[in-house]
N, C-alpha and C positions, 0 to 999 in steps of 0.2 A: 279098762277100769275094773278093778276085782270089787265085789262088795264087803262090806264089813260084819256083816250079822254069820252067825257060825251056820244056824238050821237055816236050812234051804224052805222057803216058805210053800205050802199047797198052795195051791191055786186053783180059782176056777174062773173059765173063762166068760164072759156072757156078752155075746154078739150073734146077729140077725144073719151073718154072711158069713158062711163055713168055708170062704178061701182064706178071709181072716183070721177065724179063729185056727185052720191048720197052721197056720204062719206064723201066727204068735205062738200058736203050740213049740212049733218047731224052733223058731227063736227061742224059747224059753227053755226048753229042751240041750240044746247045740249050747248056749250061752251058761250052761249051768244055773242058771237064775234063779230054778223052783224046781215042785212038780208039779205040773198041771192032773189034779185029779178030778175035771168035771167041766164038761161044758153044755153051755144053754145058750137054746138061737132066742129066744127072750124073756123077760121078766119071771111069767107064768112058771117054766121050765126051771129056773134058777131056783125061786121059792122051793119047789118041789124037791129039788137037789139039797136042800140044808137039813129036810132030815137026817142024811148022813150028817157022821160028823161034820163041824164045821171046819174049812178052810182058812187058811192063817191069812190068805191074803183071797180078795175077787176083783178082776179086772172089768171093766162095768163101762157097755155101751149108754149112750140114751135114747140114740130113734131104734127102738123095736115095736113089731106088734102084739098085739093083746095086753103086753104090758110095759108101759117103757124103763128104760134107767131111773128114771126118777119115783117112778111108784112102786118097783123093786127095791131101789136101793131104802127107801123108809121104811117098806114091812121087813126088810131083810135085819136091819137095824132097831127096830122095835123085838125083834125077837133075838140077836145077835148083837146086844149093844156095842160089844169091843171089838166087831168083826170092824175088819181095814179094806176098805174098799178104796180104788184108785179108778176114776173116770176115764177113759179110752174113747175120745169119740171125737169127729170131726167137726164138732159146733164150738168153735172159738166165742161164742156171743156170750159178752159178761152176764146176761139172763140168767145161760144155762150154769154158769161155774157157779154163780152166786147161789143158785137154789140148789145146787148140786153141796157148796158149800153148808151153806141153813140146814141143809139132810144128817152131814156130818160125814163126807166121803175126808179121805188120809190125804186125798191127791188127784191133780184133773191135770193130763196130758193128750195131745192131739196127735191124732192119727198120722200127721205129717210128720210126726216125730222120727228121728233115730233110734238104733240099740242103747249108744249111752245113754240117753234121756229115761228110757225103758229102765235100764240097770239103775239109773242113777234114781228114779220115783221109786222104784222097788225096793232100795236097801236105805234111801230115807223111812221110809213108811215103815218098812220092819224094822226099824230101830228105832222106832216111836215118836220122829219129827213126822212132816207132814212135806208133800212136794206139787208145788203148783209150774205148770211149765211156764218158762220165762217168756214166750208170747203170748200170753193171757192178756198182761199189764198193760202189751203194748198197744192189744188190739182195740182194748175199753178206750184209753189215752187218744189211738187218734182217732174211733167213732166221736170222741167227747170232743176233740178238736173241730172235727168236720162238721158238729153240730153245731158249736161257736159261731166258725165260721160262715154259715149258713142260717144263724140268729143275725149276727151282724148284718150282713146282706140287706136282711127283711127288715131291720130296724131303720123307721123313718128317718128321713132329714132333720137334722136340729132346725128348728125356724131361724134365719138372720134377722141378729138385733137388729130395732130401730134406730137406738141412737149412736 
């Protein structure tokens, strides 16, 4: 899949596990996709990093320490309003997209993902849609199922009429 945007986006990376972020580096790299000009193992790091210029695009974990995805991605944004951030992390739970969402991230794709899904969030975003991976939806849908079903259960016996 080739993308559509002509500039190749900066990026910077921000995750806790430096085999990750070589990998992604290096997918990113090999795939033509960007150039990765910065990475942070968390939050704290990443701030620190936007004095440089900023980056067209940050790919953005949420379990780090000192600071996570979420309390990075708000000050990152308070101070970077138009920065395009796209959530990379292995927490499927509609919690985390939705508050990731409320922040104002571009896109929230999961670690379990492929390269097209990668190519494919990346050249939505830099072209100013927005890309939510397609098992997000599914995952809310059957937590929300399972919880039904498990309402149901626990709901009492109708009483049988008397007459």
């Amino acid at each position: 899949m080739k993308t559509s945007f002509f500039k190749k986006p900066t990026i910077i990376l921000v995750d806790d596990h430096l085999i990750f972020r070589q990998g992604l580096k290096s997918l990113i790299t090999v795939e033509n996709l960007g150039k990765v000009i910065g990475e942070a193992s968390d939050g704290k790091e990443f701030i620190d990093l936007l004095a440089l210029p900023a980056p067209d695009l940050v790919l953005m974990d949420i379990d780090m320490p000192h600071m996570n995805g979420m309390e990075a991605t708000q000050k990152a944004l308070e101070l970077f309003p138009n920065l395009k951030i796209i959530v990379f992390s292995m927490f499927g739970d509609d919690e985390y997209y939705k508050k990731m969402i409320e922040l104002g991230v571009k896109g929230y794709i999961l670690k379990s993902t492929g390269i097209n899904e990668v190519e494919q969030a990346i050249a939505d975003v830099m072209n100013g849609k927005t890309y939510f991976s397609n098992v997000l939806p599914k995952i809310t849908v059957s937590k929300l199922n399972s919880k039904k079903t498990e309402e149901i259960k626990e709901e009492p016996k109708a009483p049988i009429p008397w007459w």
